[in-house]
C-alpha positions as CSV (number, residue, x, y, z in Angstrom):
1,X,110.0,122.7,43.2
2,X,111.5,124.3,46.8
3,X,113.0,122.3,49.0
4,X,111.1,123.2,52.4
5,X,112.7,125.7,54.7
6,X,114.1,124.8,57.7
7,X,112.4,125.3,61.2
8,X,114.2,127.4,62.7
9,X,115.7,126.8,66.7
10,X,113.8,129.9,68.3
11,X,110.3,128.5,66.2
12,X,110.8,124.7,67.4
13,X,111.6,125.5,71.1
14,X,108.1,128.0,71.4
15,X,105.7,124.9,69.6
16,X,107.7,123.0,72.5
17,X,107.2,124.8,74.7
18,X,102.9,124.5,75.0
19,X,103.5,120.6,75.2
20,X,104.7,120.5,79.0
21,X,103.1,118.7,81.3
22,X,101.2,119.9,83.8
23,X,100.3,118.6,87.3
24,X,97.0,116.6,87.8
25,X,94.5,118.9,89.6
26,X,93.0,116.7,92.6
27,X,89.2,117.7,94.1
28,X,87.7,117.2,97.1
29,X,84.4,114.9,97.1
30,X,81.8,116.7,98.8
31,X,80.0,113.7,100.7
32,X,82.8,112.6,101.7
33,X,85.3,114.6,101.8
34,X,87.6,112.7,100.9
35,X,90.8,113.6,98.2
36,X,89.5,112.4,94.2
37,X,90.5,113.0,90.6
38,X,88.3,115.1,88.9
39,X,86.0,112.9,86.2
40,X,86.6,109.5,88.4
41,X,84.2,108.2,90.8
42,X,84.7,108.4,94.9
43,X,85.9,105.2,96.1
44,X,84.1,105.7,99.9
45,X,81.3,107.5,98.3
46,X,80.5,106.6,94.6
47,X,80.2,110.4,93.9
48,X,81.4,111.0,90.7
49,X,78.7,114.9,89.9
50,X,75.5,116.1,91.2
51,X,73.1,113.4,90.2
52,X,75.6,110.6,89.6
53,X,76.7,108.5,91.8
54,X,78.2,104.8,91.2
55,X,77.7,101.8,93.2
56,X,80.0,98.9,92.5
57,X,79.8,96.1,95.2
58,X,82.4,93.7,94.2
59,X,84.8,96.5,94.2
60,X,83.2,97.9,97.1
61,X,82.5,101.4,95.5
62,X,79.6,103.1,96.8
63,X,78.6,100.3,98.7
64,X,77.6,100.6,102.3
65,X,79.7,99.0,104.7
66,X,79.4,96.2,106.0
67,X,78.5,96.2,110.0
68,X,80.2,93.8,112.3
69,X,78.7,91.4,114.1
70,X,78.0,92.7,118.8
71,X,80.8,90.3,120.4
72,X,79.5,88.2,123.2
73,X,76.2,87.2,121.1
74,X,73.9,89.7,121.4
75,X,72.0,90.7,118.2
76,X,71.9,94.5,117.2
């Protein structure tokens, strides 16, 4: 039996070289408009695709917000 041949310096540096990192693409969300990573939901908006959108309330997600209170006691 062989011993197995050695990589050679030119073979290792061209497998190394598809393993860079590359920078994370950031979308726009269309309701919004707001900057989001692509695949995570919105957090002003919930949008995460066409036909999805996520509504966490504790997190306030999605959520409408919250509407102060007219000073001076009047009711809205």
């Amino acid at each position: 039996m062989l011993p197995p041949q050695r990589i050679s310096y030119g073979r290792s540096r061209r497998r190394r070289a598809h393993h860079a990192m590359e920078a994370i693409s950031i979308g726009v969300d269309p309701v919004s408009g707001m900057p989001k990573l692509h695949h995570r939901a919105s957090a002003e908006s919930g949008y995460v695709r066409p036909g999805l959108t996520v509504v966490v309330h504790k997190l306030g997600i999605g959520a409408p917000k919250k509407k102060k209170k007219a000073e001076g006691g009047e009711q809205v």
